[in-house]
FISE-132913 format. One record per residue: z, x, y of N, C-alpha, C in turn. Coordinates in steps of 0.1 Angstrom, whole numbers, plus 5000, padded with zeros to 4 digits. Atoms other than C-alpha are relative to their C-alpha. Layout:
N
ZXYZXYZXY
...
***
This chain:
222
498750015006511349551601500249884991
499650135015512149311568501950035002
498650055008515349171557500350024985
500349935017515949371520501749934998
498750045005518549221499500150124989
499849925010519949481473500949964991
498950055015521649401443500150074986
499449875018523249681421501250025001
498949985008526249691406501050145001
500449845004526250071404500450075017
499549974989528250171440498950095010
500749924990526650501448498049984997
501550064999522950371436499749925014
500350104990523350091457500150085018
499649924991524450331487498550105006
500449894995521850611483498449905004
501450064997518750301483500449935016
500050044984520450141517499450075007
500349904993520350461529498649995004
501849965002516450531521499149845009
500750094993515850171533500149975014
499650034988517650161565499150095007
500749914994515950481575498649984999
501550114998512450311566499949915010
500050124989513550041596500549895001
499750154998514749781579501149994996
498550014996518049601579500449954984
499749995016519849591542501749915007
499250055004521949351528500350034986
499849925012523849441497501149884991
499450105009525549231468500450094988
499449885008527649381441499649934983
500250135012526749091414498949935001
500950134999524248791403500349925014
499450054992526548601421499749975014
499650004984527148711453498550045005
501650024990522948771458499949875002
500350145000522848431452500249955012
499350094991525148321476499450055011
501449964990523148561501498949975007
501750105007520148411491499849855013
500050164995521248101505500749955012
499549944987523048251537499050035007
500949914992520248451550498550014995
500850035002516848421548499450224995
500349915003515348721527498550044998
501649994999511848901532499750074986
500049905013512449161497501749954997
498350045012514949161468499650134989
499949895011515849471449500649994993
499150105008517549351417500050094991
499549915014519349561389499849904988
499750075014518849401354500850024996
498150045010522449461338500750015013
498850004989525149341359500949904998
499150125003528249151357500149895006
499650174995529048781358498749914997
501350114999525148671362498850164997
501049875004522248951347498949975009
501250004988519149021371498949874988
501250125001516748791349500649885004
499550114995518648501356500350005014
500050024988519148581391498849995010
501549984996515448661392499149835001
500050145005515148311378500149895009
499650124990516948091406499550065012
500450014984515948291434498449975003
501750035000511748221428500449875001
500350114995513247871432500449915011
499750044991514647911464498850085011
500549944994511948191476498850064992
501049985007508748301472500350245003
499749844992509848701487499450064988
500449965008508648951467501350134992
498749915006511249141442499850064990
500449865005511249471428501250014989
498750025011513949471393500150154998
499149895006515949791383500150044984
499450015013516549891349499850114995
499849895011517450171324499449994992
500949955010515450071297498149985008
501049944997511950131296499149894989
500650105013510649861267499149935007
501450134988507549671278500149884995
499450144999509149331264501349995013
499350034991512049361289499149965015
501150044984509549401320499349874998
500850134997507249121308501049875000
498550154998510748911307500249975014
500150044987510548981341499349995007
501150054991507348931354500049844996
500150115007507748591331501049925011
499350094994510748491355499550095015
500750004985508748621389500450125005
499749834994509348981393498850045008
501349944997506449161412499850184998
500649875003507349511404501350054992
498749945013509949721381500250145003
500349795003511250091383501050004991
499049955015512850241350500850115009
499549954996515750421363499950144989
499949924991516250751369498549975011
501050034986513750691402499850055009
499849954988512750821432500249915009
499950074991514050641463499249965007
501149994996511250741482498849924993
501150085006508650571458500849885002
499650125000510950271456499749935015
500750014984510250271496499249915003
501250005002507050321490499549854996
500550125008506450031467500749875008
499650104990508949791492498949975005
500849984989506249911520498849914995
501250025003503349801501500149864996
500050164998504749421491500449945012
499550074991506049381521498649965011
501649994993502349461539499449874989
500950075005500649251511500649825003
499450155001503248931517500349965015
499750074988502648931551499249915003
500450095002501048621568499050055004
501650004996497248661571499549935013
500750094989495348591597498449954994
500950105006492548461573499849815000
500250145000491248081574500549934985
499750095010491547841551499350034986
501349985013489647861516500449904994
499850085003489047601498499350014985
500850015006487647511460500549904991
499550125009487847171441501049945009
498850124993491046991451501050125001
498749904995492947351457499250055015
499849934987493747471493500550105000
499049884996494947791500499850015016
500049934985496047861539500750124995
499549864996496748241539501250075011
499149974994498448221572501449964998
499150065006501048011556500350024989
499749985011501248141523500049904995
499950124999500247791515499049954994
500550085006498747611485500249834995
499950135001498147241483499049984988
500950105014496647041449500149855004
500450204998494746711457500949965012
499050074985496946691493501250054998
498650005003500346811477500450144999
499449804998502047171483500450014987
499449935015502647341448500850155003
499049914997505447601446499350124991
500549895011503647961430501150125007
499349844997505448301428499650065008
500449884988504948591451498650054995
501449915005502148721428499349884993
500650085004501048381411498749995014
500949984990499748361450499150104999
501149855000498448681451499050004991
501350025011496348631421499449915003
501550125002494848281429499450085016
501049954988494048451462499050055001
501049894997492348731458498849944983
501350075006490148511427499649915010
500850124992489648231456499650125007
500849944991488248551479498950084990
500949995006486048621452499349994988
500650065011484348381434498750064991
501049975012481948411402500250144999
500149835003483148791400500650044990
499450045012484248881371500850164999
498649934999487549081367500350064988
498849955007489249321340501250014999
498449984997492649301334500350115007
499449814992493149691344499849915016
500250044992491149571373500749935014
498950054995493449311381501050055007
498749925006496449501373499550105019
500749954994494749751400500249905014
500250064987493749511429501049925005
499250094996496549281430501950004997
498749944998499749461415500350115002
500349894997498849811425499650064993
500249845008497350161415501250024991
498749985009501250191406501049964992
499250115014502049931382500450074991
499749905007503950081357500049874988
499850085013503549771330498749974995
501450055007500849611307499649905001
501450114995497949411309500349915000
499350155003499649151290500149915014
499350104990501449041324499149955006
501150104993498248921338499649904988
499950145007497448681308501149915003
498550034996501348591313499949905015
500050054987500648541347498749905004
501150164999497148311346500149894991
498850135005498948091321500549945009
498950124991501547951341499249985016
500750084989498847961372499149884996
500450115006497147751352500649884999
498850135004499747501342500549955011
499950054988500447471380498849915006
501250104992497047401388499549844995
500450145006496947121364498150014995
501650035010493147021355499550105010
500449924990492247241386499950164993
500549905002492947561365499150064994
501750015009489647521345499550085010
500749854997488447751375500150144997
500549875004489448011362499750014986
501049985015487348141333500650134997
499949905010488148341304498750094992
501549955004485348591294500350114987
499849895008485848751261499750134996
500449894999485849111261500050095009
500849944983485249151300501449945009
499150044989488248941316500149865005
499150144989488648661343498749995009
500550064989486848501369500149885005
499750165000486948211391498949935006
501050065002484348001388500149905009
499950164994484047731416499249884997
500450155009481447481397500349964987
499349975012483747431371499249824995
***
């Protein structure tokens, strides 16, 4: 059972996804605005975040915005259009997944079920390479002794490159192992998204390697 925050505007939307989520197990909290998720946010400790992009007072990127800097949760955005610059606006402010409305409930579920399993705490060890830590059980990266703040999926990506060094990755690939079979966006978002893990890691992100033509990898004798 998770703690799901919902946030849509849109009465009987918001209504018919409680519904689908409650009956999945878990317990739904609901916000009619930016706003009032916010204030939520900061009330109640949240495991998922379902977020509509148009809404009044405060729009879902901006709400998408402040809440990656109170929570790492993983949050799934809403939206009527269908444009692949709007979604990469929102993987850019820490989305991890997107459904273009009209939708099925049931897939929306579905796709909860599957970040909610991947953002649980590991019972893996430590890993280590250069002056980055990842603990797993902790969802828990330190640089040179010092905790660094990464997204729900910035994590997920240095992870699953720190569980498997010198290998070398496709974006699809990526796209595939680390935001599902049923991503519905473009490759882009993984350049997008080893950027700014880079710029976190500071001189540290020099492990990961750019391979023209073929992808990514993370190289531990950098």
């Amino acid at each position: 059972m998770a703690n799901i925050l919902i946030v849509e505007d849109e009465k009987a939307l918001q209504d018919i996804i409680a519904d689908y989520t409650r009956k999945g197990g878990h317990t739904c909290f609901t916000a009619d605005d930016g706003i009032d998720a916010l204030v939520t946010l900061k009330n109640h400790p949240m495991d998922l975040m379902i977020l509509d992009v148009m809404m009044p007072h405060l729009d879902g990127f901006s709400v998408c915005k402040m809440a990656r800097e109170m929570s790492d949760m993983p949050i799934i955005m809403l939206t009527a259009k269908s444009g692949e610059d709007d979604k990469l606006k929102g993987y850019d402010y820490g989305a991890d997944d997107y459904m273009t409305k009209p939708f099925s409930p049931k897939v929306l579920l579905a796709k909860m079920n599957a970040l909610l399993r991947r953002s649980s705490p590991a019972s893996a060890g430590v890993i280590t390479a250069g002056k980055i830590l990842l603990q797993p059980s902790a969802r828990k990266v330190c640089l040179d002794g010092h905790e660094i703040t990464l997204t729900h999926k910035e994590y997920e990506l240095l992870a699953f490159f720190m569980a498997n060094p010198g290998q070398i990755f496709s974006r699809e690939q990526l796209l595939n192992r680390v935001w599902g079979y049923d991503f519905e966006g473009a490759t882009r978002t993984v350049d997008t998204h080893i950027k700014t893990l880079r710029q976190k890691l500071g001189g540290e992100g020099g492990h990961i390697v750019t391979l023209i033509r073929s992808g990514y990898k993370f190289e531990v004798a950098v």
